[in-house]
C-alpha positions as CSV (number, residue, x, y, z in Angstrom):
1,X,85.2,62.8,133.0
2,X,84.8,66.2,135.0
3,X,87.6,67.9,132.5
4,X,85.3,66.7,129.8
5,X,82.3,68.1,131.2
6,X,83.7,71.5,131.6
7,X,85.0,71.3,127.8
8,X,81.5,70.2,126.3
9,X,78.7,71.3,128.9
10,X,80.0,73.7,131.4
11,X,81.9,76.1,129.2
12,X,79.9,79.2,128.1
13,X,82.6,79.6,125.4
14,X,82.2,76.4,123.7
15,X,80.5,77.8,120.3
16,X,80.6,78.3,116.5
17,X,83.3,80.1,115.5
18,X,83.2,81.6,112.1
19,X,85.7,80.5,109.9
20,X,84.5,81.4,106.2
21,X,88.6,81.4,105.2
22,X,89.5,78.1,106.1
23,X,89.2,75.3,103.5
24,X,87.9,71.8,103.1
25,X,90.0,69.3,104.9
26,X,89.2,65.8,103.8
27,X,90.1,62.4,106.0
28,X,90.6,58.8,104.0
29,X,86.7,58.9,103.8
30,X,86.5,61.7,101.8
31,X,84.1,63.6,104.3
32,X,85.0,67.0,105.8
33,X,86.2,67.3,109.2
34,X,86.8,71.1,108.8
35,X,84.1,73.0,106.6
36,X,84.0,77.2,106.7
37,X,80.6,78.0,108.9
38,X,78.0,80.5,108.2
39,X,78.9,84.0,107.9
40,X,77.0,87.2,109.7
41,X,75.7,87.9,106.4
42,X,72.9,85.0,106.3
43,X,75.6,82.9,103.2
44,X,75.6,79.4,104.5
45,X,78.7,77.1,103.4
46,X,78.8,72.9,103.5
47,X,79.2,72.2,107.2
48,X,78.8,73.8,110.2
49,X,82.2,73.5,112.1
50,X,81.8,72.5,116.0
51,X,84.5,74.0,117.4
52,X,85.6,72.9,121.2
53,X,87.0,76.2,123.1
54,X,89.2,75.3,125.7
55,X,91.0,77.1,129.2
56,X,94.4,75.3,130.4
57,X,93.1,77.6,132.9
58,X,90.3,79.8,134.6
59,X,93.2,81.6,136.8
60,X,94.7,85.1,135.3
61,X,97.1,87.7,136.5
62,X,95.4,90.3,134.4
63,X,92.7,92.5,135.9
64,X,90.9,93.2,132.4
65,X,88.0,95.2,133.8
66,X,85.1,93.6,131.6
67,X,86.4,89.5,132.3
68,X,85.1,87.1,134.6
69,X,88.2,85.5,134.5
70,X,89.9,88.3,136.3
71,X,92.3,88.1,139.1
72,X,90.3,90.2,141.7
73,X,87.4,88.2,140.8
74,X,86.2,85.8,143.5
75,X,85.2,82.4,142.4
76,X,86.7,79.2,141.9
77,X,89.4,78.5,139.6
78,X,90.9,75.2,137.3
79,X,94.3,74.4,135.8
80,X,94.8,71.2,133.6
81,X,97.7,70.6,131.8
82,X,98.9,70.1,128.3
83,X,98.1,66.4,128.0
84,X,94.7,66.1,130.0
85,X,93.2,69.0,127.7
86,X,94.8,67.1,124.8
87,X,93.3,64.0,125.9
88,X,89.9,65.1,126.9
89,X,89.6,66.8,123.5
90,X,90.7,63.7,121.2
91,X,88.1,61.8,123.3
92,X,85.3,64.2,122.5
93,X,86.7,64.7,118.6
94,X,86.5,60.7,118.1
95,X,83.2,60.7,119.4
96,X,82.0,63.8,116.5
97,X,81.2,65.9,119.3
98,X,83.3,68.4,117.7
99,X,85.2,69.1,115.0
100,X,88.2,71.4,115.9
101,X,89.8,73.1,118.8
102,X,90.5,76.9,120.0
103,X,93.1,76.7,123.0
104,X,93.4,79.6,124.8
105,X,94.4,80.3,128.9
106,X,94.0,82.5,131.5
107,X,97.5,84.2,131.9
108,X,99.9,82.4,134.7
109,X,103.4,83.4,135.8
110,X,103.6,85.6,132.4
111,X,102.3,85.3,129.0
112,X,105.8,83.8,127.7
113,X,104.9,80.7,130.2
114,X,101.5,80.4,129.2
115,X,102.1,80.6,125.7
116,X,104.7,77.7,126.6
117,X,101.6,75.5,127.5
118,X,99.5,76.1,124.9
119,X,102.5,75.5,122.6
120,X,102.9,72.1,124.4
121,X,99.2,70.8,124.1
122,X,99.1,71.9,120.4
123,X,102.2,69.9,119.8
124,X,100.5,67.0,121.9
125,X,97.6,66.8,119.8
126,X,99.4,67.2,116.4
127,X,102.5,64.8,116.9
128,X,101.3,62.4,119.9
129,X,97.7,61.9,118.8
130,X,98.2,62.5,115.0
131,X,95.5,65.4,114.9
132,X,94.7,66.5,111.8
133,X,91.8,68.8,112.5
134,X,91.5,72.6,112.6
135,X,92.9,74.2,115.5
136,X,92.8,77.6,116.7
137,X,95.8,79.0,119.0
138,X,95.7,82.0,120.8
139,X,98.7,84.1,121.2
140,X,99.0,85.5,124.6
141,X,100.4,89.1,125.3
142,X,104.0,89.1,126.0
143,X,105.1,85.9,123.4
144,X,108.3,86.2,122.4
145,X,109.2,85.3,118.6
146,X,110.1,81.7,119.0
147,X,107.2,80.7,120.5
148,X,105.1,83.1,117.3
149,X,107.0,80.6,115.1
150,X,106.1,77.5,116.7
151,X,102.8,78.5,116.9
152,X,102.2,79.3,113.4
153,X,103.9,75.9,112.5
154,X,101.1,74.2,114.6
155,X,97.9,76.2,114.2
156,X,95.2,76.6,111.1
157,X,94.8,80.0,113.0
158,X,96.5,82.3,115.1
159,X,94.9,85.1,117.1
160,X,96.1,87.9,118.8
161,X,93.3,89.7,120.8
162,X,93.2,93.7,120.2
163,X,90.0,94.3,122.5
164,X,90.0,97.7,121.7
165,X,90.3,99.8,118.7
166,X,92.6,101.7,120.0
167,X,95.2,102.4,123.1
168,X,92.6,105.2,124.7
169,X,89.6,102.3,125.0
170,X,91.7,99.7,125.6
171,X,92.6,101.6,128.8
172,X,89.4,101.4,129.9
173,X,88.7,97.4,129.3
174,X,92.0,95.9,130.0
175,X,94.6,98.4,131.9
176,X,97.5,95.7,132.6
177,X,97.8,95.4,128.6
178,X,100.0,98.0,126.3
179,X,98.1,98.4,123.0
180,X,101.4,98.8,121.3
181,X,104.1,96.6,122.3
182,X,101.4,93.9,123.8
183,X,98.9,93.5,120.6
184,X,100.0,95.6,117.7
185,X,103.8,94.2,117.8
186,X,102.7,90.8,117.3
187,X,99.9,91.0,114.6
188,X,102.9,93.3,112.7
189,X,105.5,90.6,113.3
190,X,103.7,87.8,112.0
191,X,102.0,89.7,108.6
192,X,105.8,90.6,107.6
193,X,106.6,86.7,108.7
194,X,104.0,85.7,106.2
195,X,104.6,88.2,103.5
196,X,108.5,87.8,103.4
197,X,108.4,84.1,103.6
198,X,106.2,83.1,101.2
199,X,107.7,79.5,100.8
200,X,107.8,78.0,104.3
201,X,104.7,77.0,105.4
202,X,102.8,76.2,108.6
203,X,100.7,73.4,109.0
204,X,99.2,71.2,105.9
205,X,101.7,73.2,103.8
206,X,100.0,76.6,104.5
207,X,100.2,79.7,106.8
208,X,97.3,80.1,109.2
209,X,95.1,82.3,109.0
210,X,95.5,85.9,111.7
211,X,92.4,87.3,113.1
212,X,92.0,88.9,116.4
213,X,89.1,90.1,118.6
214,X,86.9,93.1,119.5
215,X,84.9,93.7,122.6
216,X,82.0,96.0,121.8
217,X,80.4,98.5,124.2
218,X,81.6,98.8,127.4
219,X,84.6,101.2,126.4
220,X,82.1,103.8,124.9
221,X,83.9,103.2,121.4
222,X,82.0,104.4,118.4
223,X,81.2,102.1,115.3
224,X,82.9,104.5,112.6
225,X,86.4,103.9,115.4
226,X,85.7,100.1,115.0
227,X,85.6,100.2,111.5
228,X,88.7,102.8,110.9
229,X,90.3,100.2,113.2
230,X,88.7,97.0,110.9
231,X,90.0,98.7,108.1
232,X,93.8,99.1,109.3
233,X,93.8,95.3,110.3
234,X,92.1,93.7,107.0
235,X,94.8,96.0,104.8
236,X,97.5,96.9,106.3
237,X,98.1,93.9,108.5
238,X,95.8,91.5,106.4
239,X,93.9,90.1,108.7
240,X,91.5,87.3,107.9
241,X,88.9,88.2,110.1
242,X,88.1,90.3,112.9
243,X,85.7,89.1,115.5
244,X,83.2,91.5,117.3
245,X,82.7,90.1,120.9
246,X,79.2,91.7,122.2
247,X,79.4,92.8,125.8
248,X,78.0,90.8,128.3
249,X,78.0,92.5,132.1
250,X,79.9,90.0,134.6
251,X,79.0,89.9,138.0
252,X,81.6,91.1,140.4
253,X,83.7,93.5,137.7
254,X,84.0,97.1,137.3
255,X,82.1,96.9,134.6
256,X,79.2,95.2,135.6
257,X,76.7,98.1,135.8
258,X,77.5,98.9,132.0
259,X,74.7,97.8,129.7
260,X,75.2,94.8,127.3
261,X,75.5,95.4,123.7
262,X,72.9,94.9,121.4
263,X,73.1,91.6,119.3
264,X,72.3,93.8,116.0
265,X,74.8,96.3,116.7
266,X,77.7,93.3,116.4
267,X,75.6,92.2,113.2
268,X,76.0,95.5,111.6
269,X,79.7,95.4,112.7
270,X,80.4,92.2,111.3
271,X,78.4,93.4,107.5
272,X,80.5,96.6,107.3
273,X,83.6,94.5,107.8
274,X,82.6,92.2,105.4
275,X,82.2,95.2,103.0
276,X,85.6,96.3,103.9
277,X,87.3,93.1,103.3
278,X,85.3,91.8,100.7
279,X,83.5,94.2,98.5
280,X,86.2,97.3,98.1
281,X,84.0,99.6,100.5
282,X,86.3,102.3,102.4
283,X,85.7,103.2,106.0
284,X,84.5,106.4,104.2
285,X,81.7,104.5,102.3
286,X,79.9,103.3,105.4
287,X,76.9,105.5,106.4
288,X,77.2,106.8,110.2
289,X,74.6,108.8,112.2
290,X,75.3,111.7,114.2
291,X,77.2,109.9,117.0
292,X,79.0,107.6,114.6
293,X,77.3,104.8,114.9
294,X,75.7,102.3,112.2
295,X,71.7,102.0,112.0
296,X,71.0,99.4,114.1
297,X,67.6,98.9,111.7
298,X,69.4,97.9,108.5
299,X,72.7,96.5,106.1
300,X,74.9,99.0,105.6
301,X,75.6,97.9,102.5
302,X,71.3,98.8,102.0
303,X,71.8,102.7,103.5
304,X,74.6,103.2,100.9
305,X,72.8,102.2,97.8
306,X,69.7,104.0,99.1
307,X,71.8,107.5,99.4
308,X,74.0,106.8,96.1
309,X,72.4,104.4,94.0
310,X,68.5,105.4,94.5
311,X,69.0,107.9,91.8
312,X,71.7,106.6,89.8
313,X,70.7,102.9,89.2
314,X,72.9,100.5,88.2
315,X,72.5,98.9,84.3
316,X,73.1,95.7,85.1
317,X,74.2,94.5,81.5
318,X,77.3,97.3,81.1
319,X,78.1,97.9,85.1
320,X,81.8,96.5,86.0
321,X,81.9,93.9,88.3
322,X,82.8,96.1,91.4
323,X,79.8,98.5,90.9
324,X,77.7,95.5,90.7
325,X,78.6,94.5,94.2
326,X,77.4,97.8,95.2
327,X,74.1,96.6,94.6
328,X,72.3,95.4,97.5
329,X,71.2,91.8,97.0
330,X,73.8,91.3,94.5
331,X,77.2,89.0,96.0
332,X,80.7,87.9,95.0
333,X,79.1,85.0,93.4
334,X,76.0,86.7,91.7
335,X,77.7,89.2,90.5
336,X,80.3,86.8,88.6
337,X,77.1,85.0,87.1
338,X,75.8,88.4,85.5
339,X,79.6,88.9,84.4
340,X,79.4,85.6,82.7
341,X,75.7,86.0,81.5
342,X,76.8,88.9,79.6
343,X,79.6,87.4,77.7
344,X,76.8,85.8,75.7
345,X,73.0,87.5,76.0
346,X,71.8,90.4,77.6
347,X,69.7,90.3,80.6
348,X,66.6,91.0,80.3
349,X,64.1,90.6,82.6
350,X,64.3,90.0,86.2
351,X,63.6,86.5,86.0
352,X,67.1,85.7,84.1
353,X,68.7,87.0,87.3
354,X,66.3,84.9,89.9
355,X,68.1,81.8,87.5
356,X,71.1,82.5,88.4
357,X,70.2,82.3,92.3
358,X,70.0,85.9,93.0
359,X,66.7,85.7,94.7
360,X,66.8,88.7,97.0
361,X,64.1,91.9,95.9
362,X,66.5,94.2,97.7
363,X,68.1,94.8,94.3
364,X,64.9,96.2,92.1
365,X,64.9,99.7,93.5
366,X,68.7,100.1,92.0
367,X,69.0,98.6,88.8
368,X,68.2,99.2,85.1
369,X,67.7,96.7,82.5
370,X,68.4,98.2,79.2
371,X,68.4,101.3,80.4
372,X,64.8,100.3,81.8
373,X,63.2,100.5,85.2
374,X,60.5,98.1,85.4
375,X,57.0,99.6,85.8
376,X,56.2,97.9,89.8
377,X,59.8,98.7,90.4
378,X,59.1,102.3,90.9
379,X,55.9,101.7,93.2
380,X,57.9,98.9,94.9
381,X,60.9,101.4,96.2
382,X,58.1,104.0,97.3
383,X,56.9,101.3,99.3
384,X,60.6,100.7,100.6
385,X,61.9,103.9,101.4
386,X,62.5,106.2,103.9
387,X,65.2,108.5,105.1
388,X,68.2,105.6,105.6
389,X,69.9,108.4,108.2
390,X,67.2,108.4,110.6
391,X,66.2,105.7,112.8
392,X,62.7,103.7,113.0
């Protein structure tokens, strides 16, 4: 019972994860056990997953500066193994407390051992208790390529965690880790795993997904080194997702006195990425201040089309389908409907775009309609402006 407690009520861990890749998984039933959750950007999917995060252990060799998990860190510790996670877990799964699991570990006697144990309870749950549910395994630093394999063959995702943008800030957080040969190595070895062998697949006949994590603020990184870092990930290494972890002081580590990060600054983090990954936008196209930061007081995607688009509006029945997702208010999926709307009338007034679900007003200021701005349009955007590179 206590190892279930700890799993469902004691771990501060234990939340949503966002998982906007990962598709529909039907049972017998035909109702979901995994379903994409809601994304940064307000879209909602089907389900909200409940996702179980899990510890084999609370003990760590590391000394990562910001964790409260950290070796020099006095409190006390707990180690389960493979099968009483695995069994905990199935009990709280069969009861719908939760949908899916992320297994993850302090790092004991090596991350080669560790990754050893997480191995074994994913195999446990997947082969012993027939699980068929999404599960998250994290790769620990120091896994050789075997054990990358296995896990892959097990997981719906894999995550290697960067915690830094880059070798100089990762210094600062976690000092025991090499950026290179630690974090990079792996998230290069399995993209060219996935790219050069298309035809064997992991786990319900598909790779997992590879996403990794960022800890934001207490390395003194700037948001345009995030998002040149983002950028890399998503293209280069083709990342599914890269998750901004706000700070959060922890008593009793170096890094306690540093100030936690704001809630909106990992927002604005998470809608620039999404531009990146989703909506062609270079690290270029993102609007910084003078320190490199984001505005904390708006989208991104919003101070772009006010600096670019404010005098060049968009005609929404000629613009290609890219330039129409540079308008803000305007998404994959409503900018495939005015695509299609197109193909047999014109658009012509603002209602035929409210029918097709695009209900936002943040589009009026930057759009034409036969080469038209409507007449409250114009007193609407003086309303709605101000200078997007200074803050309010």
């Amino acid at each position: 019972m206590d190892i279930i407690c700890d799993l469902v009520f004691n771990n501060p861990y234990n939340n949503l994860e966002i998982s906007d890749d990962i598709e529909l998984y039907y049972t017998n039933q035909n109702s979901p056990v995994i379903a994409p959750n809601s994304t940064a950007t307000g879209q909602r999917s089907q389900k909200i997953k409940k996702l179980t995060k899990s510890l084999l252990s609370t003990s760590c060799e590391n000394n990562c500066n910001y964790c409260p998990f950290r070796a020099n860190r006095d409190f006390r510790r707990k180690t389960y193994t493979p099968d009483e996670i695995a069994k905990a877990f199935m009990s709280i799964y069969q009861h719908e407390i939760s949908d899916g699991i992320f297994l993850s570990s302090g790092i004991i006697n090596g991350g080669s051992k560790t990754q050893d144990k997480l191995i074994e309870t994913a195999e446990i749950l997947r082969i012993k208790y027939n699980f068929q549910g999404y599960l998250h395994l994290k790769i620990m630093p120091g896994a050789n390529t075997s054990q990358l394999d296995r896990s892959i063959e097990l997981a719906d995702r894999v995550s290697v965690n960067l915690e830094a943008p880059n070798n100089q800030r990762l210094k600062i957080l976690a000092p025991n880790k090499q950026f290179s040969k630690d974090l990079i190595t792996p998230i290069k070895w399995l993209n060219d795993r996935f790219k050069n062998d298309p035809y064997k697949k992991g786990w319900k006949n598909r790779w997992p997904s590879l996403v990794t994590q960022l800890v934001i603020g207490p390395a003194g990184e700037s948001d345009k080194e995030v998002i040149l870092a983002s950028h890399e990930l998503i293209n280069h290494y083709h990342l599914a997702r890269i998750y901004y972890s706000k700070f959060v002081p922890q008593k009793n580590t170096p890094l306690y006195l540093s100030p936690p990060t704001s809630s909106k600054r990992t927002l604005r983090l998470y809608q620039a990425s999404f531009l990146l990954r989703d909506y062609h936008y270079s690290p270029n196209d993102i609007i910084y201040d003078k320190y490199d930061n984001i505005s904390l007081y708006e989208d991104p995607k919003l101070t772009w089309a006010k600096i670019n688009l404010i005098n060049n509006p968009v005609e929404i029945n000629k613009a290609p389908f890219n330039q129409l997702l540079r308008i803000p208010g305007i998404g994959i999926h409503g900018a495939k409907m005015i695509v299609q709307q197109r193909k047999n009338n014109s658009i012509k007034k603002i209602e035929d775009l409210k029918n097709m679900g695009i209900t936002s007003n943040q589009f009026l200021p930057f759009i034409l309609l036969s080469g038209k701005r409507l007449e409250y349009q114009l007193s609407f955007s003086n309303r709605y402006f101000q200078d997007p590179t200074q803050d309010v």
